[in-house]
C-alpha positions as CSV (number, residue, x, y, z in Angstrom):
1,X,-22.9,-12.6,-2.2
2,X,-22.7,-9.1,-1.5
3,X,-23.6,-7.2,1.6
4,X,-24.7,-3.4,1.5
5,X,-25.8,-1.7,4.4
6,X,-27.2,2.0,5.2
7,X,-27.9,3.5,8.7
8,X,-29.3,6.6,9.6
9,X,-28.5,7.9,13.1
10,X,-30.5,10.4,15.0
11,X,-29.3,13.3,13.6
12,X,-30.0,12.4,10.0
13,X,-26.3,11.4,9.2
14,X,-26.1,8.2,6.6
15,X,-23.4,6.0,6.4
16,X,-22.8,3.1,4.0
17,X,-21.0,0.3,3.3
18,X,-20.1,-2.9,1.4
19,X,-17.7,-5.8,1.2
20,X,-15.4,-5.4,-1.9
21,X,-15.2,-8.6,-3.0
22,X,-16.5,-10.1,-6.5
23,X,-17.2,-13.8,-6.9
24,X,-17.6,-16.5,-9.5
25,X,-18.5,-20.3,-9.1
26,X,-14.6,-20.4,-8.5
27,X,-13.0,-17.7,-8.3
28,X,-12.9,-14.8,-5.6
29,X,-11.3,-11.6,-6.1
30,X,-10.4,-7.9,-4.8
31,X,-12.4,-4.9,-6.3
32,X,-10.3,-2.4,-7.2
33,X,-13.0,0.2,-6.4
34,X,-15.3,0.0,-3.3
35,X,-19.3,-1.1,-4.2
36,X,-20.4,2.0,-2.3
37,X,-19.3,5.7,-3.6
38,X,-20.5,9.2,-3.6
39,X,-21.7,11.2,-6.7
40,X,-22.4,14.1,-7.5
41,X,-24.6,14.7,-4.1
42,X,-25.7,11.2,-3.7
43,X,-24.3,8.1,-1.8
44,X,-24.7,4.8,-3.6
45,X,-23.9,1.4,-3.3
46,X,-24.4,-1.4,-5.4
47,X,-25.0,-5.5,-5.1
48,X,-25.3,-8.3,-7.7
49,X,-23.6,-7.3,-10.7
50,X,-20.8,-6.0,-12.1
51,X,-22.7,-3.4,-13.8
52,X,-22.4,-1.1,-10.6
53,X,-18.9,-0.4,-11.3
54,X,-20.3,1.3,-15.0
55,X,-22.6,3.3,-12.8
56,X,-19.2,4.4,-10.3
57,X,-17.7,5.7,-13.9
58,X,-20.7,6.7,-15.8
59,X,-23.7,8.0,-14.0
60,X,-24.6,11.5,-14.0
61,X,-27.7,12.2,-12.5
62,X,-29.7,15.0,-11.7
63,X,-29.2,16.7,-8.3
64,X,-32.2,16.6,-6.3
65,X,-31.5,20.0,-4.5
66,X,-31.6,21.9,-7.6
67,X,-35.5,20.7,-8.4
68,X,-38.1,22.4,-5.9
69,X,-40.3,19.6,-5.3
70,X,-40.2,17.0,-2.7
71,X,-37.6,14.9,-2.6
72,X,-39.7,11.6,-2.5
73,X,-41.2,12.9,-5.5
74,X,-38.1,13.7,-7.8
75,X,-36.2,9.9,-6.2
76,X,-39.7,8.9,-7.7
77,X,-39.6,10.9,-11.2
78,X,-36.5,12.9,-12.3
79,X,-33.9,10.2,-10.9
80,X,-35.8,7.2,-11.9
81,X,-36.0,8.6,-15.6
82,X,-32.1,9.7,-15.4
83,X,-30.8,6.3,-13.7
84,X,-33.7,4.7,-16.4
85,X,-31.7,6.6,-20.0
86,X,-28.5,5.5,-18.0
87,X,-29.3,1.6,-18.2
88,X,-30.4,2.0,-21.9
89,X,-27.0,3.8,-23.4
90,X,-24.7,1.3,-21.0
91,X,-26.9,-1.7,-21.6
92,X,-28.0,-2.5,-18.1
93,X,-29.8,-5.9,-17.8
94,X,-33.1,-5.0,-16.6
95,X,-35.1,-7.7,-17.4
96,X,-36.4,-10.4,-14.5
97,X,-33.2,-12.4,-14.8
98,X,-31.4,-9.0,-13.8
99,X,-29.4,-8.9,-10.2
100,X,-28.0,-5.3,-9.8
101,X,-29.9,-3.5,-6.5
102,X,-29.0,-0.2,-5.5
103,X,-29.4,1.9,-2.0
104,X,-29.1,5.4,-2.7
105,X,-29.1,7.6,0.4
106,X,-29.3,11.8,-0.6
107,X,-31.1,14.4,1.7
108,X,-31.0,12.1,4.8
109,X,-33.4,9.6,2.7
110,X,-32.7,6.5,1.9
111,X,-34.4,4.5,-1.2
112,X,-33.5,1.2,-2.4
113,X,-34.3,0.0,-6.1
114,X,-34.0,-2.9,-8.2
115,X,-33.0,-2.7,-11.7
């Protein structure tokens, strides 16, 4: 089981972070790369599957400062679609069964999604 946690202090600051483990019925090993990175603006981390280490290598989205509109509002649209195409072209399991949750912190906001 993973653990990811985000805390904002009072300044706005986010920090992040995660065990680095990865676990079957039997077997427990070291990741090679940590479950919570920065990209290209935006801090993520990453539970449940394995599928987070193709977003550490793969995922380019959109950066959120470069759109004028609300920030809610493009986490809600723009990022959504872009992390949406990403899942499709890497084949993500997004169905119910699916087990990869994300906390994405950018502009002193946090957001959490579920693929």
């Amino acid at each position: 089981m993973t653990v990811v946690v985000a805390v904002k202090d009072k300044d706005g600051n986010i920090v992040m972070g995660a065990d680095r483990q990865a676990s079957t019925d039997e077997t427990k090993v070291k990741l090679a790369n940590p479950k919570v990175f920065k990209h290209s603006g935006y801090l993520i981390g990453y539970a449940g599957s394995m599928a987070g280490e193709k977003l550490f290598y793969n995922f380019e989205p959109g950066w959120a400062k470069d759109i004028r509109i609300n920030i809610d509002e493009y986490m809600q649209t723009h990022f959504l679609r872009d992390l949406r195409a990403f899942y499709d072209e890497w084949w993500i399991d997004t169905t119910n069964e699916s087990d990869l949750s994300l906390l994405i912190a950018v502009d002193g906001r946090i957001y959490e999604h579920n693929a």
